[in-house]
N, C-alpha and C positions, 0 to 999 in steps of 0.2 A: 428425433432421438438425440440426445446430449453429444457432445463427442469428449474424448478425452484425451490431452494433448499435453507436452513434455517438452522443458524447458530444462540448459544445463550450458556451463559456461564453455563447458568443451563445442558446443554445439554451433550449429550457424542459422542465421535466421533467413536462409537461402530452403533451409531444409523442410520436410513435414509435417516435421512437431512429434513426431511418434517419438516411444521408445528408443529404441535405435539409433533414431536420425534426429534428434531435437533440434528444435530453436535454442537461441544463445541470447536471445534477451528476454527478460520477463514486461518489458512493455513492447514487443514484437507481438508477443503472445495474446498479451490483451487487445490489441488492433485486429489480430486476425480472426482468434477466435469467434465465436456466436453465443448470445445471451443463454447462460441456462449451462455450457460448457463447464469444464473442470480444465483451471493449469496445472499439472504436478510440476515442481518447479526443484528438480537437483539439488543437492548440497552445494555449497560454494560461496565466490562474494559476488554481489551485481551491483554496480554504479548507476545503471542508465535510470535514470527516477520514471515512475510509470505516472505522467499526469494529463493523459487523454485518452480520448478513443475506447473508454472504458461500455464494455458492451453488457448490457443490465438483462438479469434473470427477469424471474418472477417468482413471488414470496415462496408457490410450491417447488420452482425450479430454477434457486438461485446460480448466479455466475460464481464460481470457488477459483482462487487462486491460494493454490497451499503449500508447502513443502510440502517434500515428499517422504513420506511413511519414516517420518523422526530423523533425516537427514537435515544437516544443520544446511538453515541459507542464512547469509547476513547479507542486507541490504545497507551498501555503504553510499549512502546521496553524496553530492558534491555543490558548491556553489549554492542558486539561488532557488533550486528547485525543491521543493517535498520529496519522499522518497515515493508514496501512495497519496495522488491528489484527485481528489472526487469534485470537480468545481460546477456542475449543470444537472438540469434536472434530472436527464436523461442516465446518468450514474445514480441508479437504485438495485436493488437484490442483488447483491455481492458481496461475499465473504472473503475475509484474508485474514489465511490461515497458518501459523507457526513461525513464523519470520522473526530473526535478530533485527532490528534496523540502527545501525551502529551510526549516530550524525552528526559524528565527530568531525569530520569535513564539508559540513555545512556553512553558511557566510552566517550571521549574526540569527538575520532575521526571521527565515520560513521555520515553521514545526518539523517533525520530523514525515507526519501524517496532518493532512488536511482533508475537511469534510465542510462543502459551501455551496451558495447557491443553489439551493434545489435540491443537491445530492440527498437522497433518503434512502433508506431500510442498507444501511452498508453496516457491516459485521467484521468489525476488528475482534479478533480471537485467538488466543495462548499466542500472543506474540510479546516478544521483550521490547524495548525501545531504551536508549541510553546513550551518553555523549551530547547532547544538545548542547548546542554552543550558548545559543542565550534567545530561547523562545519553548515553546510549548511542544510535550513530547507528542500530542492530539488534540487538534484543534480544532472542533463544530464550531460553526458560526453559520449566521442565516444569509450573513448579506444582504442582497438585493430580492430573494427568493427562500421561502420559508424550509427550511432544512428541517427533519423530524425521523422520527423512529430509527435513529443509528444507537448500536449497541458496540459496548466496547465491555469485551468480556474476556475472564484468566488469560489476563496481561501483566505481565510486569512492568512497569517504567521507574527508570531512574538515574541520575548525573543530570539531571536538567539545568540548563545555564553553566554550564562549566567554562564560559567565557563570558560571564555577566556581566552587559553595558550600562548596567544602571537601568535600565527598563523594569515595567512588573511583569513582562512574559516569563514568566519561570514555573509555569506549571505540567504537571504530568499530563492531564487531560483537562481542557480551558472548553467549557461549553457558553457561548455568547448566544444571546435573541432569543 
């Protein structure tokens, strides 16, 4: 049976995730949980960028990590990291759902969202992305391992390269291979 598990910045990621007692980071959440799980993820801002340990549903019983019931989250990245990075095969049937991801403090280079290597059936949905500094607001690409069936659906993106190095990364969603 699925579990369902709560994440909020007030929270500690010492804690059980419930209600009550949440976890305080949204890539806590994703390590501990199990494939097929639901994060409700608080209102608030989270920095910590989620780019491993991502644990994969299956198409009838995807992994969900979402806000929670219309509570604003903005995911503010930092540095050199993605905010949501899916880099192995092993990151499939997972959804992510209703997120700001604001990556105005991001370095030049990464997306705001990355999809690679292998990662397949991932579902970005009704989420905003905006502030990129100067690269792509989601990025599939195949890499090394053939990437396929991701869906990027009632999203907004927009501010892409708002620090433009001259590069051509300046797109909302860049699908490569």
């Amino acid at each position: 049976q699925a579990g369902t598990f709560f994440v909020s910045p007030a929270g500690s990621d010492s804690n059980p995730g419930t209600f009550d007692r949440p976890w305080k980071t949204i890539s806590h959440g994703a390590r501990t949980m199990a494939g097929g799980d639901t994060l409700n993820v608080r209102g608030g801002t989270y920095t910590n960028s989620v780019t491993r340990d991502w644990k994969a549903g299956t198409p009838a019983a995807p992994t969900v990590v979402q806000a929670y019931n219309g509570e604003t989250v903005v995911c503010k990245p930092y540095g050199n990291s993605e905010f949501f990075y899916f880099g192995n095969s092993s990151a499939h049937d997972i959804v992510i759902s209703g997120f700001k991801v604001d990556a105005v403090n991001l370095a030049l280079s990464p997306p705001a969202i990355k999809i690679t290597e292998g990662a397949h059936s991932i579902t970005i949905t009704n989420c905003e992305i905006y502030n990129v500094p100067s690269a792509h607001g989601i990025l599939i690409a195949e890499g090394n391992l053939t990437t396929y069936s991701n869906k990027v659906q009632n999203c907004v993106i927009h501010d892409i390269s708002i620090r433009y190095d001259g590069g051509s990364d300046d797109h909302g969603v860049y699908l490569s291979g």
